[in-house]
KEZA-528763 format. One record per residue (C-alpha): x, y, z. Coordinates in Angstrom, 1 decimal, padded with zeros to 4 digits. Layout:
# residues N
X / Y / Z
...
//
This chain:
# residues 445
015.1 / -000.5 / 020.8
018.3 / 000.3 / 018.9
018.8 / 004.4 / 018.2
020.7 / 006.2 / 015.9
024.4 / 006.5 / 015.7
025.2 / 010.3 / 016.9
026.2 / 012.0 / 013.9
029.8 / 012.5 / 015.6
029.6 / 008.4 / 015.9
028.4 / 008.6 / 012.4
031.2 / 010.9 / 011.1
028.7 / 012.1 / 008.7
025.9 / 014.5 / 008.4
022.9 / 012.4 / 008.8
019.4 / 013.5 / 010.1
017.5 / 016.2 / 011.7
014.7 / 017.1 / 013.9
013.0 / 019.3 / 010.7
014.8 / 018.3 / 007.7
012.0 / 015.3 / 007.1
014.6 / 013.3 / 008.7
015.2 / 011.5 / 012.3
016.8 / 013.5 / 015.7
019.7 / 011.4 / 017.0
017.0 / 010.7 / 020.5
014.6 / 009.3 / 018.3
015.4 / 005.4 / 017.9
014.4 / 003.4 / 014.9
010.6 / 002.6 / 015.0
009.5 / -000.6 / 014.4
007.5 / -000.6 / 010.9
004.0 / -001.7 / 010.1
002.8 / -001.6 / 006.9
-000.7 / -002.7 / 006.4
-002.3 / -002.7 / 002.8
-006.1 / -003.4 / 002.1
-007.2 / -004.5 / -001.0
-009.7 / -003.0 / -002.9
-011.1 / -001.1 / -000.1
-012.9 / 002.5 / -000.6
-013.0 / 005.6 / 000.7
-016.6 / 005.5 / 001.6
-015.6 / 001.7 / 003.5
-014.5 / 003.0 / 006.8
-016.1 / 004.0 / 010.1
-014.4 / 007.5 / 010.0
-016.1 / 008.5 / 006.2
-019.4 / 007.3 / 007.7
-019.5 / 003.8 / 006.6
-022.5 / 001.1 / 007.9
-019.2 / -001.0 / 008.1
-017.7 / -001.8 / 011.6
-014.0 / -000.6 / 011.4
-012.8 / 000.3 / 014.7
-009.0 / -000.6 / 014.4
-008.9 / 001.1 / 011.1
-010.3 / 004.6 / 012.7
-008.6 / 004.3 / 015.6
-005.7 / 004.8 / 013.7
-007.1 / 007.7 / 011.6
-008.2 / 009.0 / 015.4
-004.6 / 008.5 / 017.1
-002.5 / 008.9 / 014.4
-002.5 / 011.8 / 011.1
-005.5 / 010.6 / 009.1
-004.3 / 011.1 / 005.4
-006.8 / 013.1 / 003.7
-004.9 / 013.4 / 000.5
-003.7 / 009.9 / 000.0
-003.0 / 008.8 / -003.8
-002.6 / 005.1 / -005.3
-003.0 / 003.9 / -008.9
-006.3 / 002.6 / -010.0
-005.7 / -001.2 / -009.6
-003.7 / -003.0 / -007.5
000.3 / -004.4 / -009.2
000.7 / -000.4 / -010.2
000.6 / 000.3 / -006.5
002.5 / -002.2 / -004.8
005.2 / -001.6 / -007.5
005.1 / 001.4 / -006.1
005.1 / 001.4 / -002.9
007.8 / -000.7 / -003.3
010.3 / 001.0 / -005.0
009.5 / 004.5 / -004.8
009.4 / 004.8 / -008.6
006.5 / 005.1 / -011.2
005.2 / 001.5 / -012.1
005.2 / 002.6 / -015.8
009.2 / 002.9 / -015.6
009.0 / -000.7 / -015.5
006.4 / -001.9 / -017.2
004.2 / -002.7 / -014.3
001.6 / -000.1 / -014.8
-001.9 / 000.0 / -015.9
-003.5 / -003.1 / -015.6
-003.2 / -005.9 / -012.7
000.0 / -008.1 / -013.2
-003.1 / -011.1 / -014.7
-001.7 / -014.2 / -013.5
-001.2 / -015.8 / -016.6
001.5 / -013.1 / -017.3
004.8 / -014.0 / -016.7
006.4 / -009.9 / -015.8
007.3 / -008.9 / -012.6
008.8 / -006.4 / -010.9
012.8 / -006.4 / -012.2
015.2 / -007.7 / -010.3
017.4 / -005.0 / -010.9
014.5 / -002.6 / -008.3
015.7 / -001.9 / -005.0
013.1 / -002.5 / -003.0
011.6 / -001.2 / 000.3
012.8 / -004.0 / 002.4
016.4 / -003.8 / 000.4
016.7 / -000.4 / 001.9
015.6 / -001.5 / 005.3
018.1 / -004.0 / 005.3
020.6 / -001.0 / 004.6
019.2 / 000.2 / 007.7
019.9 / -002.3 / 009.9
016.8 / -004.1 / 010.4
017.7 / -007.4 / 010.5
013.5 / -008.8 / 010.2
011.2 / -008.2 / 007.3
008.4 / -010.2 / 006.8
006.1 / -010.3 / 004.3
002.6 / -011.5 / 005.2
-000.4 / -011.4 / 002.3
-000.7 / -010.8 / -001.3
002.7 / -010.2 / -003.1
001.3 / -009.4 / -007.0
004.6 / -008.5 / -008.8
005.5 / -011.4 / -010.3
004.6 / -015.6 / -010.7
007.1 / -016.8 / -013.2
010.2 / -017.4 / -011.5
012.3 / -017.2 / -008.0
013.7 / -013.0 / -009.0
010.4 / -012.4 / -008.1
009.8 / -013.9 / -005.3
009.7 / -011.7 / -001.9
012.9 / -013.5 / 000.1
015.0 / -012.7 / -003.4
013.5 / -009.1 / -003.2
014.8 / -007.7 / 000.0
012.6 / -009.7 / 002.8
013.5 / -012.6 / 005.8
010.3 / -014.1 / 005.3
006.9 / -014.9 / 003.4
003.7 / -015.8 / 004.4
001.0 / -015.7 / 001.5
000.2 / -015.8 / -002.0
001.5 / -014.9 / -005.4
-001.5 / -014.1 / -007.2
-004.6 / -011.9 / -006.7
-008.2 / -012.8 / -006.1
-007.5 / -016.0 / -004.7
-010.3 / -018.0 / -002.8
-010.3 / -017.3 / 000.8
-010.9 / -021.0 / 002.1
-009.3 / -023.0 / -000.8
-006.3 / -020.8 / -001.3
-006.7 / -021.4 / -005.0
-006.0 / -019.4 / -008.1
-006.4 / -020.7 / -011.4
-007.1 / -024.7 / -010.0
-003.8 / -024.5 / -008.3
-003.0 / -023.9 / -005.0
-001.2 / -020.6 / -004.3
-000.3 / -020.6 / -000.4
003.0 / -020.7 / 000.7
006.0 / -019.9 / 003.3
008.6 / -019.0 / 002.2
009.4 / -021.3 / -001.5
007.4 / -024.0 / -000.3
003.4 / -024.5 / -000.4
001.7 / -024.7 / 003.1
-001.3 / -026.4 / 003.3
-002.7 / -024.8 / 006.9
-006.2 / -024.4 / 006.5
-008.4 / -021.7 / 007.4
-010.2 / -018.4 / 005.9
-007.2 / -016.3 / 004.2
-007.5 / -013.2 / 006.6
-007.7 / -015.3 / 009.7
-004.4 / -016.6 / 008.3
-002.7 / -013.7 / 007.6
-003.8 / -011.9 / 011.3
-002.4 / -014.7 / 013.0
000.8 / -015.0 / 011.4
001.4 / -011.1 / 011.4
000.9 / -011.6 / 015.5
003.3 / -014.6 / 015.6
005.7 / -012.6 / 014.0
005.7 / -009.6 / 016.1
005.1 / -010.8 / 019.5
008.7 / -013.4 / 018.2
010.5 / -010.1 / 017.0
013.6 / -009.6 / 019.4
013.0 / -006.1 / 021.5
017.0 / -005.1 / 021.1
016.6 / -005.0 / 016.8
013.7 / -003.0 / 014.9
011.0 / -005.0 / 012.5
009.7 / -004.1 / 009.3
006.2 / -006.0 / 008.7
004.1 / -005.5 / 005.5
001.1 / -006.8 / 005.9
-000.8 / -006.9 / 002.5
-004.3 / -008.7 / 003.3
-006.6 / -009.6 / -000.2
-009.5 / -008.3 / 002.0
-011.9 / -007.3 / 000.7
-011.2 / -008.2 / -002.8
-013.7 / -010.9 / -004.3
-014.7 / -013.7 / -004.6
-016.8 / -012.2 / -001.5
-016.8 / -014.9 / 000.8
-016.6 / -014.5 / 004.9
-017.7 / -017.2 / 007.6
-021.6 / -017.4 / 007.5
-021.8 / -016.5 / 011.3
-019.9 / -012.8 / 010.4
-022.5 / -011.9 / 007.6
-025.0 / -012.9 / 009.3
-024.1 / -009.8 / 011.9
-024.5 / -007.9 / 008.7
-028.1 / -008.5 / 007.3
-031.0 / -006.6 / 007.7
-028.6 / -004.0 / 008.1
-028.6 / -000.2 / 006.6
-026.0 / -000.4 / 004.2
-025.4 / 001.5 / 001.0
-027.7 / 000.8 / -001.8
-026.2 / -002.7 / -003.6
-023.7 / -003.2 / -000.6
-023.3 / -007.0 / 000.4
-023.7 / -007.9 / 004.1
-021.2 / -010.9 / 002.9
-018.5 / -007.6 / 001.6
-019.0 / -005.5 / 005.3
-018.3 / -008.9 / 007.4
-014.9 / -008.9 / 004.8
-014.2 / -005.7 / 005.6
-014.9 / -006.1 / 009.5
-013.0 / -009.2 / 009.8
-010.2 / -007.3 / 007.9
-010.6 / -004.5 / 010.9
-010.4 / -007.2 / 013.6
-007.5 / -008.5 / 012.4
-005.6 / -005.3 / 012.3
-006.9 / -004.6 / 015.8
-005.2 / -007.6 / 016.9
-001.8 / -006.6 / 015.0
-002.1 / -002.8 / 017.2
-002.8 / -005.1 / 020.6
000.2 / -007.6 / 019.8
001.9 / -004.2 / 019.6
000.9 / -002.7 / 022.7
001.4 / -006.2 / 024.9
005.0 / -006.2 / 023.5
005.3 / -002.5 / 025.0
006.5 / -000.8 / 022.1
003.8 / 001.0 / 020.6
005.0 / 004.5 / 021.1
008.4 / 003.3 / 018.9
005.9 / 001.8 / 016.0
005.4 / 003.3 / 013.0
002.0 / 002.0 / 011.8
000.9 / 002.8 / 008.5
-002.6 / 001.8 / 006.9
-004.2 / 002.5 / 003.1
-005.8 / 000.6 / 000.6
-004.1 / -000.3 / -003.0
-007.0 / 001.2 / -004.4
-010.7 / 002.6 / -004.7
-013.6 / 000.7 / -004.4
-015.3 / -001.3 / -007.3
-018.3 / 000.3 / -006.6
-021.0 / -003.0 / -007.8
-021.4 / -006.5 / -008.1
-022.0 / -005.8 / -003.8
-018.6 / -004.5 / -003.4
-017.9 / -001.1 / -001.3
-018.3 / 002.2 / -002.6
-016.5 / 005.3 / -002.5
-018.7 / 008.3 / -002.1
-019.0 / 011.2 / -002.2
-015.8 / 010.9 / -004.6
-016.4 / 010.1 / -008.0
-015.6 / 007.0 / -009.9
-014.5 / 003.1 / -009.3
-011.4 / 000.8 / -009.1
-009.8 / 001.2 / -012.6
-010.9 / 004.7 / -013.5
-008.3 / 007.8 / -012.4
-011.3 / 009.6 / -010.9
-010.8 / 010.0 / -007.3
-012.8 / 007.1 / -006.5
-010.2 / 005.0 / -007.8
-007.3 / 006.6 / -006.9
-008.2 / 008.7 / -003.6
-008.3 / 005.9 / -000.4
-008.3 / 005.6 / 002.9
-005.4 / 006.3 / 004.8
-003.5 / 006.7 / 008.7
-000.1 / 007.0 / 010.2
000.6 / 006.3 / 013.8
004.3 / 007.2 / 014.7
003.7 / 008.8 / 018.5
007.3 / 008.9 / 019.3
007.8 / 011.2 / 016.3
004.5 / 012.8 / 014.9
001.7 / 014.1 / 016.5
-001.8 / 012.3 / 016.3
-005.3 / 013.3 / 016.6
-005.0 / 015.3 / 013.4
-005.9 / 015.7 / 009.4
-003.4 / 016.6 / 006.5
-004.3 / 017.0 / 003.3
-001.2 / 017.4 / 001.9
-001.0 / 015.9 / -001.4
001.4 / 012.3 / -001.3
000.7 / 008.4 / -002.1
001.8 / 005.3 / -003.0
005.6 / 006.2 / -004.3
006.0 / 008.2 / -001.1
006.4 / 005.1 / 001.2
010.0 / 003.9 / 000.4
011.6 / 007.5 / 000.8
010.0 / 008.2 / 004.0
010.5 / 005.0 / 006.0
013.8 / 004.5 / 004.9
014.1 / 008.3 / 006.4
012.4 / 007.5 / 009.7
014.6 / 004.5 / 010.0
017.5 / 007.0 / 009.5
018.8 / 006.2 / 006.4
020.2 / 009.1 / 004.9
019.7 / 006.6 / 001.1
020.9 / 007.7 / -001.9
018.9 / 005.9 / -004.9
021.0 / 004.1 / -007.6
018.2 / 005.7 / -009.8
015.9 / 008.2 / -009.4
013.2 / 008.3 / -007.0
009.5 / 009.7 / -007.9
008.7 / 009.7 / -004.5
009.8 / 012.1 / -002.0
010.2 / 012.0 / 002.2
007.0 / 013.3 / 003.7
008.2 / 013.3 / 007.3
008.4 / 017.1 / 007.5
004.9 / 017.9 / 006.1
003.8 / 015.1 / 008.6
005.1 / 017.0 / 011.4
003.5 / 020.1 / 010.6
006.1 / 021.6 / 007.7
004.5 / 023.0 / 004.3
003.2 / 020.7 / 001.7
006.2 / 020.5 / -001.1
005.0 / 021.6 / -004.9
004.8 / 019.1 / -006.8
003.1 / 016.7 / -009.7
001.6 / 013.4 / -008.9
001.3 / 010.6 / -011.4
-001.3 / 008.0 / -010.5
-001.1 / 006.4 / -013.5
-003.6 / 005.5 / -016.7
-002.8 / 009.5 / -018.1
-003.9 / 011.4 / -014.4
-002.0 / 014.0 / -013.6
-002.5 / 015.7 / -009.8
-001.0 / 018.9 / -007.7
-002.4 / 019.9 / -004.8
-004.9 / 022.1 / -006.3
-005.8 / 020.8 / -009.8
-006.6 / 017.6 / -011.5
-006.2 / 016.3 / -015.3
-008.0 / 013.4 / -016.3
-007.9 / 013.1 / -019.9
-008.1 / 016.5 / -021.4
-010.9 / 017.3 / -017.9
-009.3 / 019.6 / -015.8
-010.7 / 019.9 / -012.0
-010.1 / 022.4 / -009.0
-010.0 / 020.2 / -006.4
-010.2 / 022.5 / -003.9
-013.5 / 023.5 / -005.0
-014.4 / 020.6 / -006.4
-013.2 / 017.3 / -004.8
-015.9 / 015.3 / -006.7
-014.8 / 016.6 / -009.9
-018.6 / 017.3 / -010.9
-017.2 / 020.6 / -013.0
-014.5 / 020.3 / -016.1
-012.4 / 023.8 / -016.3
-009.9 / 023.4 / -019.1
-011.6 / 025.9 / -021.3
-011.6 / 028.4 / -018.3
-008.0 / 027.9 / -017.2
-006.1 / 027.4 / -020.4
-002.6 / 028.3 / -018.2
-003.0 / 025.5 / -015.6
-004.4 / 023.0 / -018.8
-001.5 / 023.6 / -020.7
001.4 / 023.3 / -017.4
-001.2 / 019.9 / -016.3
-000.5 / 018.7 / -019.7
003.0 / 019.1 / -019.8
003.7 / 017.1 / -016.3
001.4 / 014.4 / -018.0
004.0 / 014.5 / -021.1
006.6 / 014.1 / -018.9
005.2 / 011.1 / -016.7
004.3 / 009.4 / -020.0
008.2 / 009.6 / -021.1
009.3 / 007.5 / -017.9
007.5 / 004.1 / -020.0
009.7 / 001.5 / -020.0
009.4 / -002.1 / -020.9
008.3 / -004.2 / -018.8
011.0 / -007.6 / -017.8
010.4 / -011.1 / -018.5
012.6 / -013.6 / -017.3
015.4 / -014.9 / -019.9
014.1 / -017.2 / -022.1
010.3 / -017.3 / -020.8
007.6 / -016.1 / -022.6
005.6 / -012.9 / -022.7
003.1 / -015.3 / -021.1
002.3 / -018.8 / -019.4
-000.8 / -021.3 / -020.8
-001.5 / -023.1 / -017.5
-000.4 / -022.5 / -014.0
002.5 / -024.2 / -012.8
001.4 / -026.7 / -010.2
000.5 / -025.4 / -006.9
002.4 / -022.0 / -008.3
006.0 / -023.4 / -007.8
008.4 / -021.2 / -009.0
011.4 / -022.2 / -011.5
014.5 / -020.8 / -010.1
015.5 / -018.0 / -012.2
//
């Protein structure tokens, strides 16, 4: 495993042991970046779930578990993102799914995660899963936007045997369709452990691993639901949606054992959450005891499941609820790869690696999109105003007893709301598209 130039080497000041950033003995970890879609807080083994998740709680058990753990409501929001560090509505991205029939995506102009991690020096990024941010042409497509490698599809909800999405096929590597067959999660576990057990041991890997599991159309092999009926699950909670979720699990559990056989699990950086709450119906998962759904700001929608595993660098077998999400995850890898990165523009998420190793929680606001505003104590929704602290399933509106922290909750939401952009279309194209392109083949653009 490659470390760190010394900063004498470096002839620079670059990172240290408590500054959120890396010592010069600690080398670059590999990076794992696993994404569930659509899966709640009340879906895992560790919150109580009827739902087999092993691999996911062993993470929450070895790693940090992520108490505090913020996405947007829906899923394109979240992976813009993640992806950039920046609020999705600086771009256009925010607020609703990127629907496939819309022909935005993220700008080309974005530096994305694995454009810094290239920066870094990692010379293998592979992208294995649902990608979201853009169908219309080639400047969206993940090799133009920072990654070696793709493995996946362009849309969401596609079927899970068929690989379909609006009559066309939408399963690919890299530009070109593949036509392996199989169920979708199967395919994405087995490429994501072909990719790390090929990774050289001399050069750190960045995988993100974005699995549509367990979005619908709930569909799983008939032998894995079948493990699931009769069973005690929530009230409304499909046997067909826990084999989803379980299958999802035993995939990941497979990615942490391809890890482990290649003998470099203590230099790994895994990190696990889901793009957003639960639906909450229709047999889906649920996200109790928080309140609300997918699509709603509530914390239901926006609060999710999440773990870090780093044991080189951060301590396991412990909770933090420190307030962070979904914009957080570009400025913190590229700081645990030991990039000291300056943004060409500004960044809305900040390095967590200090409050993950025990420093304070920073002050700050939180912008989860669709008008939320979050600190580490209080909550705006609307003109509702929540003490989290006391009241984590916002059961109590306060805005006429705490006119102060109303008026300060309002004024970060002002702010947040400013950052709107436009979002970018291609030259030429549309706003959108009337039919899918065939088999979701790209125009290079």
């Amino acid at each position: 495993m490659r470390r760190l130039p010394t900063r004498q080497e470096e002839g620079s000041d670059t990172m240290t042991d408590r500054s959120g950033t890396l010592p010069d003995s600690v080398p670059q970890p590999n990076i794992v970046l696993i994404v569930a879609d659509d899966m709640g807080w009340g879906d895992v083994g560790y919150h109580g779930s009827g739902i087999e998740t092993p691999a996911i709680d062993r993470l929450a058990l070895e790693g940090v578990e992520l108490d505090r753990f913020y996405v947007c409501p829906v899923c394109s929001p979240t992976r813009t993102g993640l992806m950039t560090g920046r609020y999705p509505n600086r771009m256009g991205m925010h607020g609703h799914p990127t629907q496939y029939t819309e022909n935005k995506g993220l700008p080309p102009d974005e530096v994305t995660l694995a454009d810094v991690l290239a920066r870094a020096d990692y010379p293998l990024r592979h992208a294995v899963g649902k990608w979201h941010l853009g169908t219309a042409a080639t400047c969206f497509h993940p090799v133009n936007r920072g990654f070696t490698g793709f493995y996946g599809h362009y849309c969401g909800m596609i079927d899970y045997w068929t690989h379909e999405r609006g009559g066309e096929l939408d399963w690919h590597r890299g530009y070109e369709s593949s036509y392996e067959e199989g169920y979708s999660t199967h395919l994405m576990t087995r490429e994501a452990v072909r990719f790390i057990e090929s990774a050289p041991l001399n050069d750190p890997f960045f995988l993100y691993l974005a699995y549509n599991a367990v979005h619908t159309p709930l569909q799983a092999p008939r032998e894995e639901v079948a493990r699931y009926e009769g069973r005690d699950l929530p009230e409304g909670q499909s046997p067909t949606y826990a084999a989803m979720g379980t299958i999802m699990d035993r995939g990941i559990g497979r990615v942490l054992d391809a890890i482990e056989r290649k003998g470099v699990a203590e230099d790994t950086l895994v990190w696990f959450f889901s793009d957003n709450g639960a639906v909450g119906r229709g047999g889906c998962g649920h996200n109790r005891p928080l309140r609300g759904h997918k699509g709603t700001p509530y914390e239901g929608g926006i609060r999710v499941p999440a773990a870090l595993r780093w044991p080189a660098r951060i301590e396991g077998g412990r909770k933090v609820d420190t307030l962070m999400g979904y914009v957080d995850v570009l400025p913190t890898l590229a700081a645990a790869a030991g990039l000291d990165y300056e943004p060409p523009g500004p960044l809305d998420g900040i390095n967590l690696l200090d409050a993950l190793t025990g420093g304070a929680p920073p002050e700050r606001a939180f912008y989860p999109d669709r008008g939320a505003v979050i600190t580490q104590r209080w909550k705006l929704v609307e003109d509702e105003l929540f003490d989290l602290e006391d009241d984590p399933a916002e059961t109590r509106a306060l805005g006429a007893d705490c006119p102060d922290v109303l008026a300060a909750m309002r004024r970060h939401r002002e702010h947040f709301l400013s950052l709107t952009g436009d979002p970018y279309v291609p030259p030429a194209m549309p706003p959108e598209k009337q039919m899918p392109p065939p088999e979701w083949r790209m125009p290079e653009l």
